[in-house]
C-alpha positions in Angstrom: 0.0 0.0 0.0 1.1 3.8 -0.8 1.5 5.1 2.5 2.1 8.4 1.3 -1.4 8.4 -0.7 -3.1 7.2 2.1 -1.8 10.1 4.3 -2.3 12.5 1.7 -5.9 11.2 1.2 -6.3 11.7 5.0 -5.7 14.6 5.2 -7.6 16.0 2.2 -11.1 15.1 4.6 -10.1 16.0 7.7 -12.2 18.6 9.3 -8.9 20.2 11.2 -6.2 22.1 10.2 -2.6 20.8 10.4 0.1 23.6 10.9 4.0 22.2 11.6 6.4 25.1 12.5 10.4 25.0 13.0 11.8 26.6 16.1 11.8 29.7 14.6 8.0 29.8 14.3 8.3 29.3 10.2 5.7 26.8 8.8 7.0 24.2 7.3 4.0 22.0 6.6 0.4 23.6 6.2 -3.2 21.3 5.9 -6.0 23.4 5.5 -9.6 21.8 6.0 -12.5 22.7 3.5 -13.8 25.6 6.3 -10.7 27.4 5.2 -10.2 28.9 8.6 -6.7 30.4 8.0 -7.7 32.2 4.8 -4.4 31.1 3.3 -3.3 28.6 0.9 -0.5 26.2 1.2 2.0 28.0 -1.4 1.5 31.4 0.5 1.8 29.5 3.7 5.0 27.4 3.9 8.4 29.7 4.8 6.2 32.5 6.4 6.6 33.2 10.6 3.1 31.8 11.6 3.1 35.7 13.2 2.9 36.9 9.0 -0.1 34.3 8.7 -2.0 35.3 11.5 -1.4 39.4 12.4 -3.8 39.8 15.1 -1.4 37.3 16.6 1.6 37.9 19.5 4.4 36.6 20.6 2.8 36.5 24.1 -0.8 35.3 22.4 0.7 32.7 20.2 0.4 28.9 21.1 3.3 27.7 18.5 5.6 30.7 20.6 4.5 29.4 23.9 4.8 25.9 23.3 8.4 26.9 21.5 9.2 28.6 24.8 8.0 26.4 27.7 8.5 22.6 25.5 5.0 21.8 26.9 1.8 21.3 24.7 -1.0 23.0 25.3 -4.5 20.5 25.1 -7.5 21.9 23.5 -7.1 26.0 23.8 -9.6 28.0 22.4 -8.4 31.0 20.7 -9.5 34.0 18.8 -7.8 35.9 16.3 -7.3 37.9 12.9 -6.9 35.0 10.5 -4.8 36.2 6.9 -7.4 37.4 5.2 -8.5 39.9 7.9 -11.4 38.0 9.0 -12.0 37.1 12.9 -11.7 33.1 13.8 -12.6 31.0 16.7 -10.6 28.2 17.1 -10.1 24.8 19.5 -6.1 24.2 19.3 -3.9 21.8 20.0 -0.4 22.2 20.0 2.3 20.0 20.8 6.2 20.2 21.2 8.6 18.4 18.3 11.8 17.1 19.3 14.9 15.9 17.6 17.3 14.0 19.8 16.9 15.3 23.1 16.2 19.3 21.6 13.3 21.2 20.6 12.7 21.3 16.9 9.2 23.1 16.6 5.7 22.4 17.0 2.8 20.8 15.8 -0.8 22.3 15.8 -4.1 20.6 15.1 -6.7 23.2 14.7 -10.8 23.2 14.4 -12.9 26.2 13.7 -15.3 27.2 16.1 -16.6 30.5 14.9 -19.8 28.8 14.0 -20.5 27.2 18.3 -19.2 30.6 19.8 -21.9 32.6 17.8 -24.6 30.7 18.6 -23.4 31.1 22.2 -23.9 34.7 21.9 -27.4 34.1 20.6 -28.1 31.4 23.1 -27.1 34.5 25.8 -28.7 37.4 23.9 -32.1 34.8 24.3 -31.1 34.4 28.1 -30.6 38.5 29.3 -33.5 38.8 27.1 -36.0 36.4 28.5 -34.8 37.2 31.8 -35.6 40.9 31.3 -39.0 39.9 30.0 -39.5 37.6 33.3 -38.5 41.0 35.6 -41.6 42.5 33.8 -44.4 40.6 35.4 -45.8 39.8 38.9 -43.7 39.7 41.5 -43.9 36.0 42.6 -42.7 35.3 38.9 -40.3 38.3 38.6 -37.0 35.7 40.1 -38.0 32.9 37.2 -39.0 30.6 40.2 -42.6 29.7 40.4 -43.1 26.9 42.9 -43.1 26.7 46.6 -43.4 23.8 49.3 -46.7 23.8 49.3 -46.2 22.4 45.3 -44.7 19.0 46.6 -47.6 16.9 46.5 -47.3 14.4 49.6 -47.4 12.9 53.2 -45.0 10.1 53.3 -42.3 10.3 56.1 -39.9 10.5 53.2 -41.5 13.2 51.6 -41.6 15.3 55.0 -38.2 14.7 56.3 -37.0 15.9 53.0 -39.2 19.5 52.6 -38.1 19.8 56.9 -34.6 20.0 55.5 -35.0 21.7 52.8 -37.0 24.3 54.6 -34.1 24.5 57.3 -31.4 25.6 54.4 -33.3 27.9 52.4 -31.8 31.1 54.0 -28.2 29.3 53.9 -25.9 30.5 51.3 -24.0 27.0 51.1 -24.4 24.7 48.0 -26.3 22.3 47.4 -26.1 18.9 45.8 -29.7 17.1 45.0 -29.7 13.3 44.3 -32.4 12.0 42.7 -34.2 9.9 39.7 -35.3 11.2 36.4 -38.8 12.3 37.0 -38.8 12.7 40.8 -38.9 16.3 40.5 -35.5 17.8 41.2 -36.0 21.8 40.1 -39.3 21.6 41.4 -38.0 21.2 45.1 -34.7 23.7 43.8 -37.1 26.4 42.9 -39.0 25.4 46.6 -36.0 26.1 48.3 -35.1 30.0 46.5 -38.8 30.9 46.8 -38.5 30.4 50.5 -35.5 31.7 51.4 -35.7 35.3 53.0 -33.2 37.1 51.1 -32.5 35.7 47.5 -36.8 35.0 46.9 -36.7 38.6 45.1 -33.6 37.7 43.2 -33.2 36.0 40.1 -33.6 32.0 39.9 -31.4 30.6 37.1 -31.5 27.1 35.9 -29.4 25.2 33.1 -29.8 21.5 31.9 -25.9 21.2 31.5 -26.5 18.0 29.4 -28.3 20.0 26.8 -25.3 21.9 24.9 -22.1 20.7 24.2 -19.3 22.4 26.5 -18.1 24.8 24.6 -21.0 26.8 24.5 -22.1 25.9 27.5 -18.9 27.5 28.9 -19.8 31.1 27.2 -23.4 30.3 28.7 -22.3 29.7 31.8 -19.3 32.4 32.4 -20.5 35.2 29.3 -18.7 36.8 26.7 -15.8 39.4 26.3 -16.1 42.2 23.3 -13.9 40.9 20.1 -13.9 37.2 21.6 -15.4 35.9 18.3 -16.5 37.6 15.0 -19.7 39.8 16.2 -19.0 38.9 19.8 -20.2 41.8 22.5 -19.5 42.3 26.2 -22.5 40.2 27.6 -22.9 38.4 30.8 -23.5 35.0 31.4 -25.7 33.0 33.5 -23.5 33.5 36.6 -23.5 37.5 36.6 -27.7 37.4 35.3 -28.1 35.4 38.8 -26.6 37.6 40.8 -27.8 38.2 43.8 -30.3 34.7 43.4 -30.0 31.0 42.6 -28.3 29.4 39.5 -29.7 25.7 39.3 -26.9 23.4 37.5 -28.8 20.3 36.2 -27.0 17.4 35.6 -23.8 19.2 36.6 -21.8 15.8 35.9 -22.4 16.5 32.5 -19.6 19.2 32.3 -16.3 17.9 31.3 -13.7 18.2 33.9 -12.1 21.4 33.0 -15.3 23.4 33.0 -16.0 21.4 36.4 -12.9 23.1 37.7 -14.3 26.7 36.3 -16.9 25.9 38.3 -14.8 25.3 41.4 -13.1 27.9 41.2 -16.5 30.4 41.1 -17.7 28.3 44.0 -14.4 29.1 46.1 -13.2 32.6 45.0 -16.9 34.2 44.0 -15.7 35.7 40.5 -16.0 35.2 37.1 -14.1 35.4 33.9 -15.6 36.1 30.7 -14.6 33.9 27.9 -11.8 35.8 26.0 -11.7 38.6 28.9 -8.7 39.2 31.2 -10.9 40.6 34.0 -13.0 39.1 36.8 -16.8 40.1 38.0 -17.4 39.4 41.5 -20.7 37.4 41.7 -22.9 36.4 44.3 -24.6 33.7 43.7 -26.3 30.5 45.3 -25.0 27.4 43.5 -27.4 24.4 43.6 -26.1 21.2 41.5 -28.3 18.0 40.7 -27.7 14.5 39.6 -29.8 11.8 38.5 -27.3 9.1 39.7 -25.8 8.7 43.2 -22.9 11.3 43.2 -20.5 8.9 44.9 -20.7 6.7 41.7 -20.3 8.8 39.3 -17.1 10.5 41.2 -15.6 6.9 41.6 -16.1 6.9 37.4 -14.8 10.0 37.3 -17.7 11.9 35.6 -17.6 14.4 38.7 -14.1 15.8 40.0 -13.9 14.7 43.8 -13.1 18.5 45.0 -16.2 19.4 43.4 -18.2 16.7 44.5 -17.1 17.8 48.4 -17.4 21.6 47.6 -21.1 21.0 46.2 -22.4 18.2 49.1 -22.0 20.8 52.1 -25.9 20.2 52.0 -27.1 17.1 50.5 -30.8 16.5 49.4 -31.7 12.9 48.2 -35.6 13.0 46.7 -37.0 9.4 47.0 -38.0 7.3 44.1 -41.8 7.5 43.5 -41.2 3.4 44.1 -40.0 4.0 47.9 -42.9 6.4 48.4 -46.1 4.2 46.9 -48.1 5.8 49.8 -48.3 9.2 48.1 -49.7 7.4 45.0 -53.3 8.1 45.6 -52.3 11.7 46.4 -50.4 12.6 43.4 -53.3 10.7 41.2 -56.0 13.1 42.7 -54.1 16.0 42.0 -52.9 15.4 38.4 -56.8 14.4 38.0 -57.5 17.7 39.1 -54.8 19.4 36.7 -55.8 17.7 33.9 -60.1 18.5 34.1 -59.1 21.6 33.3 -56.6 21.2 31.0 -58.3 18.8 28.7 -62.0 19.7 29.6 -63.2 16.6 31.6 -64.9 15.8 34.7 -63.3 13.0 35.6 -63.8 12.8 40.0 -61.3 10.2 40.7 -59.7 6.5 40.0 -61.4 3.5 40.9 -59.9 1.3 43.8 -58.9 -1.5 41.2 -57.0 1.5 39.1 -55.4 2.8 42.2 -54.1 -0.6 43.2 -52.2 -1.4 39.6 -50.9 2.1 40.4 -49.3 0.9 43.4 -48.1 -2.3 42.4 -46.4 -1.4 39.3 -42.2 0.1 40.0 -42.7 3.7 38.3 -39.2 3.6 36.5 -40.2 6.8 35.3 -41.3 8.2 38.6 -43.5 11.6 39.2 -43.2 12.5 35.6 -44.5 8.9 34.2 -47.4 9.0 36.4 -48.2 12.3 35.6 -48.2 11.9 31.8 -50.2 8.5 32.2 -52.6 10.3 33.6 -52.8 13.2 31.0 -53.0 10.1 28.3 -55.9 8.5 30.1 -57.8 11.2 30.6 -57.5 12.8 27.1 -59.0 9.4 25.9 -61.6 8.5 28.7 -65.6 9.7 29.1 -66.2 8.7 32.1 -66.0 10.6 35.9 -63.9 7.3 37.1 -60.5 6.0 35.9 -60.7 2.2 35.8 -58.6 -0.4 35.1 -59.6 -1.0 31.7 -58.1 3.0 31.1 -54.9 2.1 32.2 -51.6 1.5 29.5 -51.7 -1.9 28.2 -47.8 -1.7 29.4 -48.2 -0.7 32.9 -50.9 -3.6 33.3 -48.2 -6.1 31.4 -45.7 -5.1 34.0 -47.7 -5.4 36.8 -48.7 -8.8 35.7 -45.3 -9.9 35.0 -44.4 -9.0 38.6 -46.5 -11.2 40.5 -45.8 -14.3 42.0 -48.8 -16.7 41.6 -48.1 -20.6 42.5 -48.1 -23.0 39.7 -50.3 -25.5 41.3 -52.3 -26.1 44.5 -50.3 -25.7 47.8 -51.3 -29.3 48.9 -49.9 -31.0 45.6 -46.5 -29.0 45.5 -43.5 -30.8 47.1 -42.5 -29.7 50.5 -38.1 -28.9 49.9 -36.1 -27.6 53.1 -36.9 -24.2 54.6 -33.4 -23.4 54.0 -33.6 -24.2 49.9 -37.3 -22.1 50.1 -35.5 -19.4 51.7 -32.7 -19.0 49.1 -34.6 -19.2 46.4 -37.2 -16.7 47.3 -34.1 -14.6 48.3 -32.7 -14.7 44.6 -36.2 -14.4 43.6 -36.5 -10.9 45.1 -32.9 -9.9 43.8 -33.2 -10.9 40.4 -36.7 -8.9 40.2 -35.4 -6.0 42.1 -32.4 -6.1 39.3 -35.1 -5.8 36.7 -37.5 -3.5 38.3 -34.4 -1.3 38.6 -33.5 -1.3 35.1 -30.0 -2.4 36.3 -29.3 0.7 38.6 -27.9 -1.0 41.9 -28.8 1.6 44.4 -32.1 1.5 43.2 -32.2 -2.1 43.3 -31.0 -2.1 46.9 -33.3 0.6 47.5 -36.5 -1.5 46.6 -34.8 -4.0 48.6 -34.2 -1.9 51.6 -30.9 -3.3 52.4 -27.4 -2.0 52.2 -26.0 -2.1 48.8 -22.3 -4.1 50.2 -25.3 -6.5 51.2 -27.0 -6.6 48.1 -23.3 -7.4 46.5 -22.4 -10.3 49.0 -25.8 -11.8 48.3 -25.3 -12.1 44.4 -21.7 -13.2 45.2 -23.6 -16.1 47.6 -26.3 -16.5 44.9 -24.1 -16.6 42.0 -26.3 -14.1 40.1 -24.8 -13.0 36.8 -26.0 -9.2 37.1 -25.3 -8.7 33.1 -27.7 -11.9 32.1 -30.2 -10.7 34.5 -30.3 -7.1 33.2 -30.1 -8.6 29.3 -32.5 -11.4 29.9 -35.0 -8.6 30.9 -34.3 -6.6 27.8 -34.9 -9.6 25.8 -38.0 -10.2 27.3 
């Protein structure tokens, strides 16, 4: 095989630019992508200083000079600059040290243009201040972008009432906050609880940001705002940090971040200032943080999807929401009141569900929690007539599941043979593990949840059980 044609055909699709300088900053090999993002071509380019390519460029602003000067690479650096044919470019760079026998040589830079993400970021912001200035327009108890209180959490389970005691206790606190639980419990419901009841930030704005919605990049400009000349078009404009100031910015799924953007963050949380992207200055902010996860945080910062210092700087108050499985006694509450929503939403008249309803309700596991039931609900009663839900309303696949789940014997209890209490016990045992696996959808500290136990217990009894967890998760998904 032609090595040197597949190289060459390589790098006629990439998407990156490929810049090689000598130690003197000439360019000795030049690869420009199709987004022609250096404005130059490859004759013009090779024997120029990569200063002559790119004149809004410095010494002190250059990566190839800094990486020529200190012999260390420098990983994924966004930069902005004056490209050759006097047009402003946003790139993400990667440069990287050559050497030859011990000695520096020059550099190697993989480049990709990001003009394109950075202005949408500033649209994505210009959207923000403005819909926040439209929010200060109206009533008061909306003015902060917060609109539920306690009195919105829909329950009287012990769970339920230890957690809005604590949460009532901290509302005043300025400390952060890290919320645990399942999609569809009803995390920013109790987040926007807590602001609304606090005595000094309620007036204030309320900020929050799904952080698994935009890719990092932007969500970096989002988060910490934008300096003047940052990016072609770019404006001095806050970001969500300096809009909350003075209030509550909700980070959602905050282990979405990568880890460098988690250590931005760290650094807000500890010092109280912000840097805008492409700015040298700081704004002093004072802002509530309040972080939530959908999986236990001590998992995910064992697999490294949330940076331990974080992790300990967010969890100086913690606040775990229950599954809707661990708190089937607020069923019949939450049913009522969505019943009630929905009358008026969809123009029925339905009074309540039936006893037979209410008890597939509370037998089936809710992997969806809150937000499942509430949506069967809304699908029921856009398709029923009459004033009581019954069983014959409810989802063919709740029923199915519910079904599936019970244990009825095969045969009479007089004609089934009579094995030792010991062998009964084990296999009931296994029995409950291997549905609790499945009810969990393969979650462990849910499945230990539904089991009550510890989950160190739940491991030493698959390890006594010799239950496969990956064929017990699979075989459900087969089935």
């Amino acid at each position: 095989m032609d090595y040197k044609l597949l190289l060459k055909s390589v790098l006629e699709h990439l998407d990156e630019g490929i810049l090689v300088v000598d130690k003197k900053a000439t360019v000795t090999f030049y690869n420009e992508p199709a987004t022609n993002i250096a404005g130059i071509t490859q004759a013009k380019a090779v024997g120029k200083n990569i200063l002559e390519i790119f004149p809004g460029l410095t010494p002190e602003s250059s990566t190839f000079y800094q990486v020529l000067k200190n012999k260390q690479p420098i990983i994924d650096y966004v930069q902005t600059y004056v490209n050759y044919q006097g047009a402003k470019v946003s790139t993400l760079t990667t440069t990287i040290p050559l050497f030859e026998q011990g000695a520096i040589s020059g550099a190697l830079e993989i480049y990709r243009d990001l003009t394109q993400v950075t202005e949408l970021a500033e649209k994505v912001l210009n959207l923000q201040s403005e819909l926040f200035k439209r929010k200060s327009k109206e009533k008061a108890y909306q003015a902060n972008g917060a609109t539920y209180t306690f009195a919105d959490i829909i329950g009287e389970s012990a769970a339920i009432k230890e957690l809005k005691a604590r949460a009532r206790k901290i509302a005043d606190s300025d400390s952060p906050v890290l919320v645990y639980g399942e999609t569809g419990t009803g995390k920013e419901l109790l987040v926007q609880a807590i602001h609304n009841a606090g005595k000094t930030r309620r007036n204030q704005p309320f900020i929050a940001q799904n952080c698994a919605a935009l890719p990092n990049t932007l969500l970096d400009s989002i988060l910490f705002g934008t300096t003047s000349g940052s990016f072609t078009g770019a404006k001095d404009k806050p970001g969500l940090f300096e809009l909350a100031d003075g209030g509550t910015l909700f980070l959602d799924e905050v282990n979405s971040m990568d880890l460098e953007l988690q250590g931005k963050l760290l650094r807000v949380l500890q010092d109280g200032v912000v840097r805008r992207v492409g700015g040298a200055g700081t704004v002093r902010v004072d802002v509530r943080i309040i972080a939530s996860t959908n999986e236990p945080p001590l998992e995910i910062v064992e697999r490294k999807l949330l940076r331990q210092d974080l992790y300990y700087r967010l969890n100086v108050i913690a606040l775990s929401i229950p599954a809707l499985n661990a708190r089937k006694e607020d069923i019949p509450l939450l049913t009522q009141f969505f019943i009630a929503l929905y009358n008026g939403k969809v123009n029925k008249k339905v009074e309540r569900i039936s006893a037979a309803a209410l008890a597939i309700f509370q037998a089936y596991h809710w992997p969806g929690n809150i937000r499942e039931l509430k949506y069967t609900i809304e699908s029921i009663m856009n398709f029923t007539d009459q004033a009581v839900i019954d069983s014959s309303d409810i989802p063919s696949h709740i029923v199915s599941a519910v079904k599936a789940a019970a244990v009825e014997p095969a045969e009479p209890a007089g004609k089934r043979p009579v094995i030792s209490l010991a062998d009964s016990l084990n296999a009931y045992e296994q029995q409950l593990i291997r549905t609790a696996i499945q009810q969990a959808n393969g979650n462990g500290a849910k499945a230990a949840r539904i089991l009550n136990i510890p989950r160190q217990t739940l491991h030493n009894k698959l390890k006594k059980h010799n239950i496969q967890w990956e064929i017990v998760v699979k075989t459900d998904q087969d089935g």
